[in-house]
N, C-alpha and C positions, 0 to 999 in steps of 0.2 A: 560452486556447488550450492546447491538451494537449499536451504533452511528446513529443518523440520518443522512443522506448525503443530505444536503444541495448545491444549485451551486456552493455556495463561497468555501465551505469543498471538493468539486469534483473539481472546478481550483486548490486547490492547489493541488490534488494529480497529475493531468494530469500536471501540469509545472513541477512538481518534473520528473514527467518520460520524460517529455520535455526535460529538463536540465539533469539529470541523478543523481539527488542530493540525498544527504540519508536522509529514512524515517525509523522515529523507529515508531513502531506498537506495538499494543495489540491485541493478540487475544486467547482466552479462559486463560487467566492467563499467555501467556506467552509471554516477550518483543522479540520483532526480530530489527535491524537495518540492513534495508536492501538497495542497491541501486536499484532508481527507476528502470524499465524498461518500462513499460506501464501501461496501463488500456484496459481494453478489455472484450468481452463477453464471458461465458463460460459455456455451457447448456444455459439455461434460465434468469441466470444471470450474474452481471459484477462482473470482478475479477480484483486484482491489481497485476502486477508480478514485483517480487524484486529477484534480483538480491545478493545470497549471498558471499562475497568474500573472505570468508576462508575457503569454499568450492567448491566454483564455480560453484554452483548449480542456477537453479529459484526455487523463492516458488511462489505459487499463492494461492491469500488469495482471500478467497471471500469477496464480499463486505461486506455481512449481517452476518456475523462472525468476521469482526473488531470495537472492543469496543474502541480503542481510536487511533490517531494518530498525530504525529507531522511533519514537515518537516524542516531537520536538514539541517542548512547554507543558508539559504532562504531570 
């Protein structure tokens, strides 16, 4: 079930992609740690993009498909 996005829940992910700090996420069942990169719109809705570093890839996770998140070293 996807999280509500509260203001307080949305500072902490935009400081995180502010700072560049790592965030571990949930979504459909599976954890990612990823480092932040942004917040931003994508179609219709917002999406969070992390940055992964043992691939070097971005993922971008929509917002209303992340059930849980934390922000690692904050």
């Amino acid at each position: 079930m996807p999280i509500r996005w509260t203001p307080e829940r949305m500072d902490r992910l935009e400081n995180a992609a502010r700072k560049g700090l790592r965030v571990s996420l949930n979504r459909r069942g599976t954890e990612y740690v990823v480092v932040a990169v942004r917040v931003t719109t994508v179609g219709t809705g917002e999406a969070f993009i992390g940055h992964l570093p043992m691939t070097g890839e971005d993922l971008t996770f929509a917002l209303e498909e992340i059930e849980d998140f934390q922000v690692i070293g904050d």
